[in-house]
C-alpha positions in Angstrom: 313.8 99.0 37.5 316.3 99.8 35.0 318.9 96.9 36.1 318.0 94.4 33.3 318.8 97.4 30.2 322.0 98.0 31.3 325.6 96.1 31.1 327.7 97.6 33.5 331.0 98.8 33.3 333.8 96.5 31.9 336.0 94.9 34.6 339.4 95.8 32.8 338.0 99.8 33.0 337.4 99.9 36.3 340.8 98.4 36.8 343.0 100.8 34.6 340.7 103.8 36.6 342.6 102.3 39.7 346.2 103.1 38.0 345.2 106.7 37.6 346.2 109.8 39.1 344.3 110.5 41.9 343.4 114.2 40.4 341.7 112.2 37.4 338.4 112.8 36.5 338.0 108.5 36.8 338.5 108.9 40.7 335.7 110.8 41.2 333.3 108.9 38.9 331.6 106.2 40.6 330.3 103.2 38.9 326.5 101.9 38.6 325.4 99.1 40.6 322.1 97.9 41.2 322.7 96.9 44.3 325.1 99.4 45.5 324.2 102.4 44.1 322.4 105.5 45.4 321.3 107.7 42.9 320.5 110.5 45.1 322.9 112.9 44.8 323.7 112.0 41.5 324.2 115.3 38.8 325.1 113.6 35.8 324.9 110.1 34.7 326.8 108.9 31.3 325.3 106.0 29.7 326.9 104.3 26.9 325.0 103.3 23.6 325.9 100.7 20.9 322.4 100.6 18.8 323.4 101.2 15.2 321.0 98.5 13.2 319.7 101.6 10.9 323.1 102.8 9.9 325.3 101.0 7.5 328.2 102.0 9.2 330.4 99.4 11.0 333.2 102.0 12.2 331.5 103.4 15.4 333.2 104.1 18.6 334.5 101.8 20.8 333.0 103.1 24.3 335.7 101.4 26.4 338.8 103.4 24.2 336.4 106.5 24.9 336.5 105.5 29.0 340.3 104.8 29.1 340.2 108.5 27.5 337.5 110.3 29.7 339.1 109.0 33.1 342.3 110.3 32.0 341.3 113.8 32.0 341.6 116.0 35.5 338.9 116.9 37.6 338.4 120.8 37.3 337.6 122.0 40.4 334.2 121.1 40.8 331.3 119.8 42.8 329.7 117.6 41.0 328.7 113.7 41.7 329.0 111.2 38.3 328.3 108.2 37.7 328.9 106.2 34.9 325.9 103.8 34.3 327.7 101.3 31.8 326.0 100.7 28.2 322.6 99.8 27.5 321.8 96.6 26.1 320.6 96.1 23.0 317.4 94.8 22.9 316.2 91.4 20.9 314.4 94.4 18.1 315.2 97.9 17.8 312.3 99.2 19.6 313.4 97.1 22.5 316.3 99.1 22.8 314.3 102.5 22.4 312.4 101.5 25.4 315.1 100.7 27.2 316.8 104.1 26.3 313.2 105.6 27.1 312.8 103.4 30.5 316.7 104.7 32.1 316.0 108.2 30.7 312.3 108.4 32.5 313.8 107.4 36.0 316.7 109.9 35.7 314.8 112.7 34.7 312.3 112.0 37.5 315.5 112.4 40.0 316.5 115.5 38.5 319.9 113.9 36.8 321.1 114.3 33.3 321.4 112.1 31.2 324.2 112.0 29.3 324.2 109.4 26.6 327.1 108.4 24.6 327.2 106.7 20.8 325.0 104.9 18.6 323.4 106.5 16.0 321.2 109.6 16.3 317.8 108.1 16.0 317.9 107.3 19.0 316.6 111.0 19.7 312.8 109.4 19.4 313.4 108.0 22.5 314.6 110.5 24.5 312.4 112.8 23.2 309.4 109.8 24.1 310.8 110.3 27.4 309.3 114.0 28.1 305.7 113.4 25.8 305.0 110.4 28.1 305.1 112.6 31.0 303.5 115.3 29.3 305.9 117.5 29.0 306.7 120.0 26.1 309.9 119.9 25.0 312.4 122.0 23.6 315.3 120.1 21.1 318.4 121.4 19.4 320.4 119.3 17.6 324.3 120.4 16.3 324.0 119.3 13.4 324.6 119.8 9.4 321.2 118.1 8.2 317.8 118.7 9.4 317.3 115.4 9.3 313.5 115.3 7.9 313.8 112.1 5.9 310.7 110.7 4.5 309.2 108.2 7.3 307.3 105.1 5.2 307.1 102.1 6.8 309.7 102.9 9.7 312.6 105.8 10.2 316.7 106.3 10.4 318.9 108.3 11.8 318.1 110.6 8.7 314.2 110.8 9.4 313.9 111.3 13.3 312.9 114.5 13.7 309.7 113.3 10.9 309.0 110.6 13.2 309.2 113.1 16.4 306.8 116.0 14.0 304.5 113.2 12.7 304.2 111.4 16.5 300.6 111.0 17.6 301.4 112.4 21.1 303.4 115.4 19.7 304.8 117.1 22.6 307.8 118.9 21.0 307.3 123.1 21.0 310.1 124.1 19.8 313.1 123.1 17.2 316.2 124.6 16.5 319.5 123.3 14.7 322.3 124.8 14.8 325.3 124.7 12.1 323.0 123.3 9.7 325.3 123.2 5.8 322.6 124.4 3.0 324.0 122.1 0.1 323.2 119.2 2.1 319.5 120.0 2.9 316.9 120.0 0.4 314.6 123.6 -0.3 311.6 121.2 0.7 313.2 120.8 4.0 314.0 124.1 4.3 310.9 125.3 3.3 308.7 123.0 6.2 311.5 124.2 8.6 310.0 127.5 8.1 306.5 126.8 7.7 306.7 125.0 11.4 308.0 128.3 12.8 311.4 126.0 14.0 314.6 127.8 14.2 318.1 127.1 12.4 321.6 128.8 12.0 323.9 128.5 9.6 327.5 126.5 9.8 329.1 129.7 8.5 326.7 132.5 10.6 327.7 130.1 14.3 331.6 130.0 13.1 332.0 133.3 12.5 330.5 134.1 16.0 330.6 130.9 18.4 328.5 132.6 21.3 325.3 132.9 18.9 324.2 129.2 20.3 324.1 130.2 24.0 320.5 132.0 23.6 319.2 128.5 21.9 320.9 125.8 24.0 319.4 128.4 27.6 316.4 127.4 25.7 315.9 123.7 24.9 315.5 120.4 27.0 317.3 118.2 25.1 320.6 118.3 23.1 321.3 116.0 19.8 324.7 116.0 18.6 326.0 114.2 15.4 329.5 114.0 16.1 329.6 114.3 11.8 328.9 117.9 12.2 332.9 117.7 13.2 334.5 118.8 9.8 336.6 115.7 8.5 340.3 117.2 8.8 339.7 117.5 12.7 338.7 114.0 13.1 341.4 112.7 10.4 339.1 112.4 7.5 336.8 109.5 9.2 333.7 111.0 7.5 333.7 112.7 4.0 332.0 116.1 5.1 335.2 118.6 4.5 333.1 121.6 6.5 331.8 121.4 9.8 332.6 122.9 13.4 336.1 122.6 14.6 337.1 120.7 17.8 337.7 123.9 19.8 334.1 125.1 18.5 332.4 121.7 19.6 334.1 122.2 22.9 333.0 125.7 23.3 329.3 124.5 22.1 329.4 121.8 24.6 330.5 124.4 27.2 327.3 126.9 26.5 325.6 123.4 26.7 326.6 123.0 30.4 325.5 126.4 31.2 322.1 125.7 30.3 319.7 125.6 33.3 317.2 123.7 31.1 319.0 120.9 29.2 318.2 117.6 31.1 319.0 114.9 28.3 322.2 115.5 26.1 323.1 112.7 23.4 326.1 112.6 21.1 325.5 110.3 18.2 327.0 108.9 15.2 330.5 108.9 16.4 333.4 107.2 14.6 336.0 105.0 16.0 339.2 106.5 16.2 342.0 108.0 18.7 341.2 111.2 17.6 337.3 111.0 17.9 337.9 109.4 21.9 340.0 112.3 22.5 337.8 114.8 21.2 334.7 113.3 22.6 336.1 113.0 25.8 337.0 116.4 26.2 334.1 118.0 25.3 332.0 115.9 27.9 334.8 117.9 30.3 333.2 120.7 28.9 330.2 120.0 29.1 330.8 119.1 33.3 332.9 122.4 33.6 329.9 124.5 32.3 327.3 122.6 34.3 329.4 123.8 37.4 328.8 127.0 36.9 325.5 127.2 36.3 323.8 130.0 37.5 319.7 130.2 38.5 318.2 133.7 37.3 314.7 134.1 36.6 314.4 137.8 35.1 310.7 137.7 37.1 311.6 136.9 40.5 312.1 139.9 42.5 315.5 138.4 43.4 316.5 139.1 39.8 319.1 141.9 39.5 319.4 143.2 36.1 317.8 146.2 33.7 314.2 145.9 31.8 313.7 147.7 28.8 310.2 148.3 27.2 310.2 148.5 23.1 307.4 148.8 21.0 307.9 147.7 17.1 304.6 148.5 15.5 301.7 146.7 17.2 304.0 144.6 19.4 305.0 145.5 22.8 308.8 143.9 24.0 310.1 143.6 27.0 313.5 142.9 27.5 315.6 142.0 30.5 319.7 142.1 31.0 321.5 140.4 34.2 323.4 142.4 35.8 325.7 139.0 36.8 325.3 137.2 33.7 324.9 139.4 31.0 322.2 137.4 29.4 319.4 138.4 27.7 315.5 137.7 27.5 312.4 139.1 25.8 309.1 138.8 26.8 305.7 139.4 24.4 303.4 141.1 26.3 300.6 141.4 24.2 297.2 139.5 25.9 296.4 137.1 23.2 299.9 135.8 23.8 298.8 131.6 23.0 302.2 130.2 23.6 303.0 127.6 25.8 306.1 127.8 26.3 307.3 131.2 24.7 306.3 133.9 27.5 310.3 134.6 28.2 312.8 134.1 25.7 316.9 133.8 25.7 318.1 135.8 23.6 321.3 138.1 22.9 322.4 141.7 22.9 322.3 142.1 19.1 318.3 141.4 19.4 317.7 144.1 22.0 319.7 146.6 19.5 317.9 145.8 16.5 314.3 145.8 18.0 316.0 149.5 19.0 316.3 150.2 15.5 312.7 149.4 14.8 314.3 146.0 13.4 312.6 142.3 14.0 315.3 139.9 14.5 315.0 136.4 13.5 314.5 134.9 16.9 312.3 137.6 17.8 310.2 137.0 14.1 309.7 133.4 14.6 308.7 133.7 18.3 305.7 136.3 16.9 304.8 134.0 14.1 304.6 131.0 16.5 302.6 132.9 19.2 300.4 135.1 17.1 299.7 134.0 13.1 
């Protein structure tokens, strides 16, 4: 039972909800009770976080201010059931909260809802991610984020260090990495350099700003999604943090959107948030955007013979490439289709238009280099 980690919603939240319009997105969220509460045809859960014992911030949001915003919003026109679970206690230790977090995520996931989990501090990635390796799943994980986060791990790990901890975990599950809007001045070559050697993948703040839609291919691609709300360049949250680039708020929203889309993200967490109206506003709408691109989700599998699209074979020296292109969607896949292919999990991959033109021009993209390094070096 997951009753006894979680607080429910404030009294005085569930009372302003009732003085909303009755188009807001609050009348159409119903609220946890563990008596009450059918979770059956549940889409999306939010659950609130307020573990932050390995950050020495004392600024972080205040999840109630974030409600009052969230509820405020209108409901697009949808069909989607939330609920909004309350906040997780914290637990007597820090790893008393993971397993809590780990606990609420396992029972979701096993009743095909997302979880959505809202504040804290980014660490708290382990145990989501513990979540899929104790079922023995692979997982995919993208983070937004301008670090890498591959802090040295000694006797325990922060917010800084959690994707070590995931790496160095003794039941490693995790196939693939990718972060997206990561700011080279902040990450050391060392980083960089096991980045690479791990065959992960990672974009560039300036590369993903230039050209939003280049996340899309990654986010159809991973399980779970980290984002560190400091990846928000200061001037759009009124100079909160001291990180003067980052994504802007129409760019996060847009991210969060492609998000949504995703047939494969089950567990989405944004972390690290800062207490301010600006920051509840922001946050708030881009969980709307994250809900609007969840309802239009579309299923395609480029294999079924349902699939309605084009296939294209390529061959670029001793590899042979398939691509596929939907017909409604306009996405894009590749495929490897060489027989020693030893990948788990890399048989079909998202990717864009520009890959397809450059394997035309005899060129190996970088999505399409590390997916051959993975499956055959």
């Amino acid at each position: 039972m997951i009753d006894e980690y979680l607080l429910p919603v404030n009294q005085s939240i569930i009372d302003f909800n009732k003085k909303l319009s009755p188009l807001a997105i609050g009348k159409s969220i119903s609220f946890y009770n563990s008596k009450a509460s059918n979770l059956n045809n549940i889409d999306i859960a939010i659950i609130g976080l307020k573990e932050s014992r390995k950050s020495k911030e004392k600024k972080y949001i205040d999840l109630n201010s974030f409600r009052r915003e969230f509820y405020s919003l209108y409901f697009g026109n949808w069909k989607v059931n939330i609920i909004d679970m309350g906040d997780v206690i914290n637990g007597e230790s820090i790893s008393d909260t993971y397993y809590a977090v780990k606990t609420i995520n396992e029972t979701l996931l096993k009743k095909n809802i997302i979880s959505f989990f809202i504040g804290g501090t980014q660490d708290l990635s382990f145990p989501i991610y513990q979540t899929y390796a104790t079922i023995g799943k692979y997982v995919n994980l993208t983070s937004i984020d301008n670090k890498f986060d591959f802090g040295q791990v000694k006797n325990d790990f922060e917010s800084t260090s959690y994707m070590s901890k995931i790496i160095m975990d003794e039941n490693n599950k995790l196939s693939h990495y990718c972060n997206l809007g990561f700011q080279t001045f902040l990450n050391s070559q060392e980083e960089i350099d096991l980045l690479e050697k791990l065959h992960f993948e990672s974009h560039r703040l300036g590369k993903i700003a230039r050209k939003i839609d280049l996340v899309e291919p990654s986010l159809r691609f991973t399980d779970i999604l980290s984002i560190d709300f400091r990846s928000i360049k200061a001037s759009e949250l009124n100079f909160i943090h001291n990180y003067p680039n980052g994504f802007e708020s129409s760019q996060i929203c847009s991210i969060a959107r492609y998000a949504g889309l995703s047939n494969r993200i089950s567990t989405i967490g944004i972390f690290e948030i800062f207490e301010n109206d600006i920051s509840n506003a922001l946050l708030a709408q881009t969980v709307w955007y994250f809900i609007e691109g969840f309802c239009l989700r579309i299923e395609e599998d480029p294999k079924s013979e349902h699939f309605k699209g084009k296939h294209y074979h390529i061959d670029i020296g001793n590899h042979q490439i398939k691509f596929y292109q939907s017909d409604l969607s306009q996405k894009w896949w590749f495929e490897l289709l060489e027989k020693n292919n030893k990948s788990i999990d890399f048989s079909l991959i998202p990717c864009n238009y520009e890959d397809y033109l450059d394997a035309c021009n005899n060129n190996i993209s970088n999505k399409l280099l590390i997916c051959l390094k993975r499956n055959f070096i």
